[in-house]
GUBAGU-283943 format. One record per residue (C-alpha): x negated, z negated, y negated. Coordinates in steps of 0.001 Angstrom, whole numbers, padded with zeros to 6 digits, always signed. Example, Ala and Ser with C-alpha at 12.3 -4.5 7.8 and 13.67 -1.06 7.14 Angstrom:
-012300-007800+004500-013670-007140+001060
***
This chain:
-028314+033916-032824-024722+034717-031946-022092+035429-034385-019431+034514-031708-016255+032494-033370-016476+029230-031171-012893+028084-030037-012322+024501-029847-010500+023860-026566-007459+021679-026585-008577+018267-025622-006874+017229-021570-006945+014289-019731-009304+013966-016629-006767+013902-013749-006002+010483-012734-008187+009230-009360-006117+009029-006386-004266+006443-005469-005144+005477-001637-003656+001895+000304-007244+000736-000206-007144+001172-003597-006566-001008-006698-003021-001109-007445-002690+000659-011103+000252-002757-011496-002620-004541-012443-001702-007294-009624-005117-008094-007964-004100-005858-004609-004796-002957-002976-001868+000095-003534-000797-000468-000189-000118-004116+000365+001219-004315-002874+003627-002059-004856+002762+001131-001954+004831-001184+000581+007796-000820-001494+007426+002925-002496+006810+003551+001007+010332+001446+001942+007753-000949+004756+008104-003994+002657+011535-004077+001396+012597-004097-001594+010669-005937-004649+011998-009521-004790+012039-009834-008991+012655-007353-011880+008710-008092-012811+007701-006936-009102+009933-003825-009414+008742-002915-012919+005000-003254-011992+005936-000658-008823+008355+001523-010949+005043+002063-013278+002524+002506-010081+005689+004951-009103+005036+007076-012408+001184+006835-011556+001418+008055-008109+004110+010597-009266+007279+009428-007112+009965+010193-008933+012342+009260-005462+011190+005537-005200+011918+005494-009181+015199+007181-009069+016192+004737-005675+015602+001880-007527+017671+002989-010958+020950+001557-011063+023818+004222-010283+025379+004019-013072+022486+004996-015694+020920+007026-013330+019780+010482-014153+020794+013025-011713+016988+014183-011465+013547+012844-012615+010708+015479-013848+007743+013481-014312+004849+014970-016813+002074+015884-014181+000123+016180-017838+000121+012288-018606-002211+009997-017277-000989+006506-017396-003721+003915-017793-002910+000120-017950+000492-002151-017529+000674-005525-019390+003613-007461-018788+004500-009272-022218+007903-011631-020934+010118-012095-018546+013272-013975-018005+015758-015008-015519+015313-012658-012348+014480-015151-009508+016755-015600-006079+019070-017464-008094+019989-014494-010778+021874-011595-011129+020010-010084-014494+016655-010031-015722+014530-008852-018555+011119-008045-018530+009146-006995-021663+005983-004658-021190+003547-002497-022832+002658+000808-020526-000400+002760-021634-001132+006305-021238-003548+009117-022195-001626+012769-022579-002971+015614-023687-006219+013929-024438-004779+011647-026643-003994+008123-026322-000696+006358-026339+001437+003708-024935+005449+002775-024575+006583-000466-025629+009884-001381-023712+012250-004229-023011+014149-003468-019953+017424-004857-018459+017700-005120-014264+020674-006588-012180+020824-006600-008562+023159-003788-006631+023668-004080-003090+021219-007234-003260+018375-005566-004573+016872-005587-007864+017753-001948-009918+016332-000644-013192+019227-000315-015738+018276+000591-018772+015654-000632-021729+015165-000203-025499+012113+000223-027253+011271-003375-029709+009343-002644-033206+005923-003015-032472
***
């Protein structure tokens, strides 16, 4: 029998499967990627036409790892000058909770949402309400805060 010391190894998160046009879109919209929030990441369908479309493809945007659609659709004026995104977290699942106002007719719009995630091995998830107005005609991310659970 060995008297080796066994290490326990940090517990990581299984890399995230790729995200093809035929796949799934991680929104949680039943679409593939690329007919649904990969034609507005990829600039062929516009831009989204609500704040709930453009949250749903700002989240695919952290799952695919495209920090430029995500920093193109930020409004300028709470827009960081760069966006490092975590290659380490893995996010899992996108439930939108509310929304309100954001149709043709609007110029603001909430939506409320619950993001989860698995980083370092360990679960999580981010609980936001987020604020988007339209700039140049399209719907922009402005800025959020995070409700008690």
């Amino acid at each position: 029998m060995s008297r080796r010391k066994t290490r326990t190894r940090p517990r990581t998160s299984a890399p995230a499967p790729a995200v093809t046009a035929e796949s799934p879109c991680p929104c949680g919209l039943d679409a593939a990627y690329g007919s649904c929030c990969g034609r507005f990441h990829s600039g062929t369908g516009g831009t989204a036409p609500t704040p709930e479309l453009l949250m749903r493809s700002r989240y695919t945007a952290f799952v695919v790892q495209d920090p430029a659609y995500l920093l193109r659709t930020w409004a300028p004026e709470t827009r960081p000058g760069t966006l490092d995104l975590d290659p380490g977290m893995r996010w899992t699942g996108l439930e939108i909770e509310a929304t309100t106002e954001g149709t043709a007719f609007h110029q603001q719009g909430t939506v409320t949402f619950t993001a989860r995630y698995v980083h370092g091995g360990e679960p999580g998830s981010l609980h936001e309400h987020s604020r988007f107005a339209r700039h140049d005609g399209a719907w922009v991310y402005v800025d959020g805060d995070f409700p008690e659970a």
